[in-house]
N, C-alpha and C positions, 0 to 999 in steps of 0.2 A: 553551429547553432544559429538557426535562422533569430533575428530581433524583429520584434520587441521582445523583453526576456523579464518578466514579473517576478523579481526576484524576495521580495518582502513575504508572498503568501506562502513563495516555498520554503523562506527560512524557515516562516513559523511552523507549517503544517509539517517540517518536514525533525522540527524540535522536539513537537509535541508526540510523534509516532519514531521515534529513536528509542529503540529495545535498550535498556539496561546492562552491558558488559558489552554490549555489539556495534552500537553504533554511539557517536559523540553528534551531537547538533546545536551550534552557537550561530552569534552575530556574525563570526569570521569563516563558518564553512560546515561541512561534517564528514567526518572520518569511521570508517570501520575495515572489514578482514571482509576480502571476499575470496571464495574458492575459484580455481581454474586450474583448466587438464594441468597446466604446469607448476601449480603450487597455490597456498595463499598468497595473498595480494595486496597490502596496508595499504590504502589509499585515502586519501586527503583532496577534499575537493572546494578549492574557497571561492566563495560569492564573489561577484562580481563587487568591485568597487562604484560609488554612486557614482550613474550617468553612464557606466558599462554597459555590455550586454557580451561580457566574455568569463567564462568560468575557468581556473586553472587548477588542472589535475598532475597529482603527484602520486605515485603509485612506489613501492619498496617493495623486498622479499623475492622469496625466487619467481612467482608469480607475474613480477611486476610487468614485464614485457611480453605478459600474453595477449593477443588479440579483445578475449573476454572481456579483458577489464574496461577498457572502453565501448563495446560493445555495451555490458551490464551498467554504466554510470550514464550512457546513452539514454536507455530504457526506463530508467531506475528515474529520471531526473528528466525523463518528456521533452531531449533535447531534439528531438528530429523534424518537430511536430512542424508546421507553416502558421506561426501565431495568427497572421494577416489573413488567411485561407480561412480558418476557424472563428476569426474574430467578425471577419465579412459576412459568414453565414448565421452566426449567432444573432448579430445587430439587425438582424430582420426581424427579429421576435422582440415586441414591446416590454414584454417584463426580462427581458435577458439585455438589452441594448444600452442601460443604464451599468449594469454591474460589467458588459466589454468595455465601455468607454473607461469606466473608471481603477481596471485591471489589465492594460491591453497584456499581449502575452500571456498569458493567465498557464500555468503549465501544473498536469497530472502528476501527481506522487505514485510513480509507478512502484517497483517492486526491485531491490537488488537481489532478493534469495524469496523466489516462490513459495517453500517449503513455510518459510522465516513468514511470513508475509499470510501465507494461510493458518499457520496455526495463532496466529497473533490475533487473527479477525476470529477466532472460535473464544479462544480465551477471554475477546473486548466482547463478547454476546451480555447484554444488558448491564454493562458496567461502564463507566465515563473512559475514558482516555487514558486519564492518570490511573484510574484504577485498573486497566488493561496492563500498563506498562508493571506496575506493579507485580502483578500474576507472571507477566511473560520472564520481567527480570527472576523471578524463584524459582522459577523453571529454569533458568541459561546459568543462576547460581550452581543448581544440583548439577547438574550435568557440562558446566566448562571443563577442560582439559589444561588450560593455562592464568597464566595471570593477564590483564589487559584487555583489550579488544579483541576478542574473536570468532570465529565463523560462527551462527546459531545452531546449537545441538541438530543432528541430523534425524528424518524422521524413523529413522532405525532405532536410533538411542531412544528417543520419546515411546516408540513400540517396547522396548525391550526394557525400559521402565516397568512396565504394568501399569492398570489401571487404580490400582490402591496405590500404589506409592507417588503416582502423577498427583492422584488426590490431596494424599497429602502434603506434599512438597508443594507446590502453588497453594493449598487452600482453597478448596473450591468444592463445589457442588458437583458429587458423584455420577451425574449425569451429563454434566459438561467433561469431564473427565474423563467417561468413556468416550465422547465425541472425539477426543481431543487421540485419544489411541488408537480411535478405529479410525479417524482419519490417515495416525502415519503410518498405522497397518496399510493401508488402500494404496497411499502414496509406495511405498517396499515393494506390495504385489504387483504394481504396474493398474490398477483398478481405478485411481486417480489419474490426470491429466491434468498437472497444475500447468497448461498453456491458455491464452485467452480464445484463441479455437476449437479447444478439445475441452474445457472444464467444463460447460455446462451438461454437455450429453453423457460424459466420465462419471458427474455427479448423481445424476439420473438413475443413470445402470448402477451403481455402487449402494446408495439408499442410503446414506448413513443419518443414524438421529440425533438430530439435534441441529442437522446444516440444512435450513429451508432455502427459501428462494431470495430473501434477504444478504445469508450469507455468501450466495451463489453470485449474486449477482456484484457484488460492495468486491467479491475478491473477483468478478472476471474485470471489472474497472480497474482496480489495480495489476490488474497483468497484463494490458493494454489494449481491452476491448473498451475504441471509444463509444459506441453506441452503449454499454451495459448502463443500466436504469433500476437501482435500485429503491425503487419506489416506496417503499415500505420503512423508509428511512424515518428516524423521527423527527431530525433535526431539519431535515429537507421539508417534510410536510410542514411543521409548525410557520418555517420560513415563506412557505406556497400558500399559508394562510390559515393554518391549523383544519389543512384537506383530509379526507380519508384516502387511505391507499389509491381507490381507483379514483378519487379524482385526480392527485398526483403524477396518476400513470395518464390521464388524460392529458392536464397539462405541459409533461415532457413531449409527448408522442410526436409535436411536431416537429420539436429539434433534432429528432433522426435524420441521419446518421453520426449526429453528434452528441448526442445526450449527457453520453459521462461529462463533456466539458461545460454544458449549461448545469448541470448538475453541480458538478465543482465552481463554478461561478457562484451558484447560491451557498453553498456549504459555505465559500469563504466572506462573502459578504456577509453570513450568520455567525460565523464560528471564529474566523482567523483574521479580522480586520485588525488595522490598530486600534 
């Protein structure tokens, strides 16, 4: 992990979007199940101690010693990124130069389960955070297979659910529901491309209703396109000054090829500061 390493925004941001039976996120670390060719994988990942900038990973199960795991904890936790590279380019921009200095390091909440991570952004579609996690834990309720932490139901199982009984089981609006099936329908066919390369165009050709360009975009940042700009954000515009979309997307345009990370820079000076 290259330093400087922002470890405060990631505990929180990373507490606040911890699915319910999957993932644990405290002061001291967070832990959840991830899948690899070689099994699952408990892993246990603790913050750094203050004035660190070293994370220590613990990994169990027959899983433990596969390559993936640290590969996906890599990913997952924006460790490869050059905070000092991103941090240089950002501080050229006046309204971004105040919130570098004041979060150097500053690091993306990637994604450890694509799958997990997309259907959780359909589910949080006009509901808070907590009320996302809410919805997503009665969905990992119905359909866990064990006790404790583990892997997010697969988009197989959420298809093979149905769309009446998705409904019901989370509680939610019949037409988020269907979103929510025809997407892991799409993901089964091979029709989706939950990679940060291939999501947009996958999404495109696939149509599905309910996943605009908001959704498109909030999940290709999470899957590690740092240019993705979701502009249409609310919490991002309110913070740009209470903009409309396109002045927002004006705004960003000139911190390409960085965007998502000015982008998260604002979100957490709005949303995750102490």
């Amino acid at each position: 992990m290259h330093p400087p390493f922002a470890a405060d925004p990631l505990r929180r941001v990373t507490a606040v979007h911890a699915v319910p039976g999957v993932e644990e996120a405290d002061d001291t670390g967070v832990r959840r199940t991830l899948r690899t060719p070689s099994g699952p994988a408990h892993v246990d990942v603790a913050w750094p101690e203050p004035g660190a900038d070293t994370l220590t990973l613990t990994a169990a199960g027959p899983g433990a010693g596969d390559p993936a795991v640290e590969t996906c904890v890599r990913g997952w936790l924006d460790l490869d990124v050059d905070p000092d590279a991103v941090g240089s380019a950002l501080a050229r921009f006046d309204d971004l130069a105040p919130l570098v200095r004041e979060r150097p390091g500053l690091r993306i909440l990637g994604s450890a389960d694509p799958w997990e991570t997309a259907a959780s952004v359909v589910l949080g579609q006009q509901v808070s955070l907590a009320g996302a996690r809410t919805l997503v834990g009665r969905l990992v309720t119905r359909l866990r297979d064990e006790p404790g932490l583990a892997p997010f139901p697969t988009a197989r199982q959420v298809r093979d659910l149905g769309v009446a009984e998705v409904r019901d089981v989370v509680r939610m609006p019949r037409g988020r529901a269907q979103t929510l099936h025809d997407l892991a329908a799409a993901v089964c066919d091979g029709d989706v491309d939950l990679t940060a390369s291939g999501l947009r165009d996958s999404m495109r050709a696939a149509r599905i209703a309910g996943i605009g360009p908001w959704t498109t975009e909030y999940l290709a940042l999470r899957l590690g396109d740092r240019d993705a700009a979701p502009t249409g954000d609310l919490v991002l515009r309110r913070a740009l000054g209470g903009v409309t979309e396109a002045r927002a997307r004006a705004v960003v345009a000139p911190w390409s090829p960085l965007r998502a990370y000015g982008i998260f820079h604002v979100w957490t000076a709005a949303s995750y500061s102490a």
